[in-house]
VODREN-486198 format. One record per residue: x, y, z of N, C-alpha, C in turn; residue number from 1; residue in three letters. Coordinates in pm, 1 decimal. Example, Ala and Ser with C-alpha at 12.3 -4.5 7.8 and 13.67 -1.06 7.14 Angstrom:
VODREN-486198
@n_u:1319.0 n_v:-569.0 n_w:780.0 ca_u:1230.0 ca_v:-450.0 ca_w:780.0 c_u:1320.0 c_v:-330.0 c_w:780.0 num:1 residu:ala
@n_u:1285.0 n_v:-225.0 n_w:708.0 ca_u:1367.0 ca_v:-106.0 ca_w:714.0 c_u:1290.0 c_v:3.0 c_w:787.0 num:2 residu:ser
end
This chain:
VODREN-486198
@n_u:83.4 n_v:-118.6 n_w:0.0 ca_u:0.0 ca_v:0.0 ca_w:0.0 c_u:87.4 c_v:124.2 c_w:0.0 num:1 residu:unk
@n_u:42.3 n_v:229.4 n_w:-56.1 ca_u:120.6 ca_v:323.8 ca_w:-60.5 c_u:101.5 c_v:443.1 c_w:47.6 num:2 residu:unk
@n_u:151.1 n_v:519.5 n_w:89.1 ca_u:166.6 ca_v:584.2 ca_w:181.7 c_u:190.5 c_v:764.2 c_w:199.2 num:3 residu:unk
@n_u:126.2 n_v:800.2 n_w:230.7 ca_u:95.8 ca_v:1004.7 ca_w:192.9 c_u:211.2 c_v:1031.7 c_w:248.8 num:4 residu:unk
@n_u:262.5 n_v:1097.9 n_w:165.2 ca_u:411.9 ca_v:1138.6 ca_w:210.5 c_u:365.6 c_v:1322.3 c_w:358.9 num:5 residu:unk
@n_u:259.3 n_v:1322.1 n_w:303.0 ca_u:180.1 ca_v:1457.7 ca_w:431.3 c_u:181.2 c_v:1377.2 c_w:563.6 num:6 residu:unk
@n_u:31.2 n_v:1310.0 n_w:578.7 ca_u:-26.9 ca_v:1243.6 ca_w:706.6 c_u:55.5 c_v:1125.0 c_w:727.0 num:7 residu:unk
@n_u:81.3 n_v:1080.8 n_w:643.8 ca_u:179.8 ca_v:908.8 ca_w:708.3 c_u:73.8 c_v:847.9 c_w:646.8 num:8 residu:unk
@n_u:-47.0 n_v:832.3 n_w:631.0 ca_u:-158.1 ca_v:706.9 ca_w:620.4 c_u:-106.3 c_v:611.1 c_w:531.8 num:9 residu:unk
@n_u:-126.9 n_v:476.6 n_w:550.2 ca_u:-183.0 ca_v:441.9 ca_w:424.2 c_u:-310.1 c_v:446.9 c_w:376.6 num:10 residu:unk
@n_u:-300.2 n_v:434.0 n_w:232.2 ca_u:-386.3 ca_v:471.6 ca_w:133.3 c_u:-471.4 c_v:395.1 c_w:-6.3 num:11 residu:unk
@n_u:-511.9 n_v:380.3 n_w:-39.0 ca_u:-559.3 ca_v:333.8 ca_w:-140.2 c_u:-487.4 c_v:329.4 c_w:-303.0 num:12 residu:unk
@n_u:-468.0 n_v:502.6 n_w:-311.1 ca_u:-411.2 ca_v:566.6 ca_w:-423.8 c_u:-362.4 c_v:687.0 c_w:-417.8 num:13 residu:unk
@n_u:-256.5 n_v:729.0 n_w:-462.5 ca_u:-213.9 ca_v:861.4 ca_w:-426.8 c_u:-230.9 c_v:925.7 c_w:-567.0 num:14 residu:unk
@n_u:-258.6 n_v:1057.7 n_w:-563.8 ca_u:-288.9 ca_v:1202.6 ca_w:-637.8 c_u:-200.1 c_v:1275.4 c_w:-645.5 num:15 residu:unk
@n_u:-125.5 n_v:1313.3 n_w:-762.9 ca_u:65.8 ca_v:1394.2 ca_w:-783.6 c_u:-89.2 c_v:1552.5 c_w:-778.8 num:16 residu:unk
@n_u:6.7 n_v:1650.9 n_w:-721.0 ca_u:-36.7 ca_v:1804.4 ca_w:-686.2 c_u:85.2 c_v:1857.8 c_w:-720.4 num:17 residu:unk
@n_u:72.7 n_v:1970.8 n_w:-736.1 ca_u:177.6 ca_v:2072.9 ca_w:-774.8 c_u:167.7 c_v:2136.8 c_w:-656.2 num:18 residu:unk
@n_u:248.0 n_v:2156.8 n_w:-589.3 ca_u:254.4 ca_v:2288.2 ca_w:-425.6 c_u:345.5 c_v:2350.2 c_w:-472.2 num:19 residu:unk
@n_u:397.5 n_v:2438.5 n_w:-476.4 ca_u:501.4 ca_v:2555.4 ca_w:-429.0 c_u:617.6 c_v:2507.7 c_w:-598.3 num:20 residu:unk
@n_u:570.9 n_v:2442.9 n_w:-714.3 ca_u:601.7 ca_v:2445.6 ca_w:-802.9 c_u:677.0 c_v:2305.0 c_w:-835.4 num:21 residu:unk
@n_u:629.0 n_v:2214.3 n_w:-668.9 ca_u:663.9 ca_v:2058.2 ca_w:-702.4 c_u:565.1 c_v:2004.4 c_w:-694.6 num:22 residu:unk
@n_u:557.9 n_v:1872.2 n_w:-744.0 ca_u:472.9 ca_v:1792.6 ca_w:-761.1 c_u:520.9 c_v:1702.8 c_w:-655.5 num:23 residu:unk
@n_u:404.6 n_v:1671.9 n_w:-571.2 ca_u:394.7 ca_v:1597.9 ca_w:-437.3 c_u:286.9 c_v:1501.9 c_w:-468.3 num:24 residu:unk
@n_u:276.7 n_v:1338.7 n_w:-418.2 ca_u:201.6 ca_v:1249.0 ca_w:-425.3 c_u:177.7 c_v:1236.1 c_w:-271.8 num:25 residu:unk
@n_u:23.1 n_v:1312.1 n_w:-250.4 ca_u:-86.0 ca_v:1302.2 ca_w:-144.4 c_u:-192.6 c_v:1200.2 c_w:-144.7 num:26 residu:unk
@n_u:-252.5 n_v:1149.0 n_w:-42.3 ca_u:-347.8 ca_v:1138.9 ca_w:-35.3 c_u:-464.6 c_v:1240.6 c_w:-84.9 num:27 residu:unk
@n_u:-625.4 n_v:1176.4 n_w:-126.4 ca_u:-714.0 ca_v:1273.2 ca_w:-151.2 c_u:-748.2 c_v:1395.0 c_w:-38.4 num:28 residu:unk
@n_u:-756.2 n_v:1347.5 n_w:69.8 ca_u:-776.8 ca_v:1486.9 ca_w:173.5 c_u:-661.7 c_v:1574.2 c_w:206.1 num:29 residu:unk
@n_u:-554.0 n_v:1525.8 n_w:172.5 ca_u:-428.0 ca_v:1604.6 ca_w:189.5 c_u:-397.3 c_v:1698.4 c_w:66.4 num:30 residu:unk
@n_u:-427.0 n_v:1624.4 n_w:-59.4 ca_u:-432.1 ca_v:1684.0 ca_w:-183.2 c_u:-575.0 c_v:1844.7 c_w:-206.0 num:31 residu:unk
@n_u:-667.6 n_v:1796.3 n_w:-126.4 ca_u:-768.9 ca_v:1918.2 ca_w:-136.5 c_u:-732.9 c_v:1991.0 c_w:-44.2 num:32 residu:unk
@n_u:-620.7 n_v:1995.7 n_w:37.9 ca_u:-590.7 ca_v:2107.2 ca_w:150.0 c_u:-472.9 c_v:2206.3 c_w:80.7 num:33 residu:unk
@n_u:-415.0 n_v:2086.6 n_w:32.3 ca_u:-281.9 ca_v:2178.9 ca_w:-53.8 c_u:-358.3 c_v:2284.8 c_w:-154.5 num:34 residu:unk
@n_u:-456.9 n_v:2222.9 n_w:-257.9 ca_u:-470.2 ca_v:2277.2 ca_w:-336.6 c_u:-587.9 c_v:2477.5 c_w:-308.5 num:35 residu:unk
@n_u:-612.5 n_v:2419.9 n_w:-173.6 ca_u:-714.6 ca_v:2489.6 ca_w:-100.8 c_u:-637.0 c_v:2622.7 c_w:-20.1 num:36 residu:unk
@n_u:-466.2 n_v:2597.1 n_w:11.6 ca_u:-364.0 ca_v:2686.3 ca_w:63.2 c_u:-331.1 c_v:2761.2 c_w:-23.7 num:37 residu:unk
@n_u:-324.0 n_v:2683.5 n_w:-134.6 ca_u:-220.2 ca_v:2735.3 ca_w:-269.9 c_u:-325.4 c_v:2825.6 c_w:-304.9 num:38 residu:unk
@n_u:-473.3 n_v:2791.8 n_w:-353.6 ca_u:-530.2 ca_v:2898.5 ca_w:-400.2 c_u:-525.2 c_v:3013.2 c_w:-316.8 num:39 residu:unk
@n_u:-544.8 n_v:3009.7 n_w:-103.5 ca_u:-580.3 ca_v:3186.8 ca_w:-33.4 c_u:-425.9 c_v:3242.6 c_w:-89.8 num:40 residu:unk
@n_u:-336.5 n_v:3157.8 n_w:-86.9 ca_u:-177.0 ca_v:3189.5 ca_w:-50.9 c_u:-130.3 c_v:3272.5 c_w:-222.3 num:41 residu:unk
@n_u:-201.1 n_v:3273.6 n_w:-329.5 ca_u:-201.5 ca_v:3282.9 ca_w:-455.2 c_u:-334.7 c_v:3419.0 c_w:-444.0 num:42 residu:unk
@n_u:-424.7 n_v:3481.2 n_w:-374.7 ca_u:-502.3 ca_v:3533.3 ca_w:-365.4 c_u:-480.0 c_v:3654.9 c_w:-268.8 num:43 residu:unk
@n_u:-413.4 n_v:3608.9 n_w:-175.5 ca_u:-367.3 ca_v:3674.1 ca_w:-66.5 c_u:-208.4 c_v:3799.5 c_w:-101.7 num:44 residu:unk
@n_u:-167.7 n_v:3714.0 n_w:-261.2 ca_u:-54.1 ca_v:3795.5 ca_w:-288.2 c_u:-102.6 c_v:3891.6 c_w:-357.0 num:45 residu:unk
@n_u:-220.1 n_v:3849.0 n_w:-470.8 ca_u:-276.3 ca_v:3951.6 ca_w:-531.8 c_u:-282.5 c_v:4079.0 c_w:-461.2 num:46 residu:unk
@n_u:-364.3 n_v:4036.0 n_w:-364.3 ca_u:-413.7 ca_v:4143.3 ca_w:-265.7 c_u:-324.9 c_v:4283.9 c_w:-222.2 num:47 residu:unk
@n_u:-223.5 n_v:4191.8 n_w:-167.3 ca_u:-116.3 ca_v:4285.3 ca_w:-106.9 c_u:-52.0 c_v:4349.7 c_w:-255.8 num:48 residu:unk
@n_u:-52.9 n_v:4295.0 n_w:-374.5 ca_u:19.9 ca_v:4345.4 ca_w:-468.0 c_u:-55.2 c_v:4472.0 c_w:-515.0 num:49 residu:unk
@n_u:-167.7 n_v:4431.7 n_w:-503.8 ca_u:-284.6 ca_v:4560.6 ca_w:-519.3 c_u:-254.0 c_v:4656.9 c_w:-427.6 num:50 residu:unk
@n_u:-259.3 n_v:4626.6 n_w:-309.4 ca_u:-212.7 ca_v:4721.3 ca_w:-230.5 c_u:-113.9 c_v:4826.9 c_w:-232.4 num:51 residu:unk
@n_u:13.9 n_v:4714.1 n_w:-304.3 ca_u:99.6 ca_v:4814.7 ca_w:-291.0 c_u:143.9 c_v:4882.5 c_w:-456.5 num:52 residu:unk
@n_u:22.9 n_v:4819.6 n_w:-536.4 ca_u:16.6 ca_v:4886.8 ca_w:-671.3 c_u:136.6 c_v:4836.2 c_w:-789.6 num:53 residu:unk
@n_u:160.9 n_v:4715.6 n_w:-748.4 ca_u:242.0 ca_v:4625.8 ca_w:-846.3 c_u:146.2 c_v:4632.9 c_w:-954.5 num:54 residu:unk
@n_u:208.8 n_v:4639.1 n_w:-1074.3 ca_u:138.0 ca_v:4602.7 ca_w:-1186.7 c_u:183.3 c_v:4474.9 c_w:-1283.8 num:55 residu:unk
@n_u:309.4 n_v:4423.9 n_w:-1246.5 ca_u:348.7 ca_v:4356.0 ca_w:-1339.3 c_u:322.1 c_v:4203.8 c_w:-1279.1 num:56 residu:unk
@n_u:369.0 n_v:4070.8 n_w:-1308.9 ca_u:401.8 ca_v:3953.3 ca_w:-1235.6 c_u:524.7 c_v:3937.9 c_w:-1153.1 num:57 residu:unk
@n_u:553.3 n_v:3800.7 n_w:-1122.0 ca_u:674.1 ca_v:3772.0 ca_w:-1075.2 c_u:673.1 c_v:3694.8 c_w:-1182.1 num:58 residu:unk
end
């Protein structure tokens, strides 16, 4: 059985995610938390970029 490299569990099947520009093999509830960080953490930069009137990307 394979094993969530996040929680420790074993698992059924693991799900490859992209976090922080790697691809990590989660479990399904570990995989909807990442993807659930990444989006405030991706939303949250906007924000402040607005704030401070960035116009361009990184």
């Amino acid at each position: 059985m394979p094993t969530c490299k996040e929680c420790d569990n074993e698992v059924d099947s693991l799900v490859t995610v992209k976090v922080a520009g790697k691809a990590k093999k989660l479990c399904e509830d570990c995989a909807d938390r990442a993807r659930e960080e990444a989006e405030v953490a991706e939303e949250s930069e906007a924000v402040v970029q607005n704030m401070m009137g960035f116009k361009g990307r990184r």
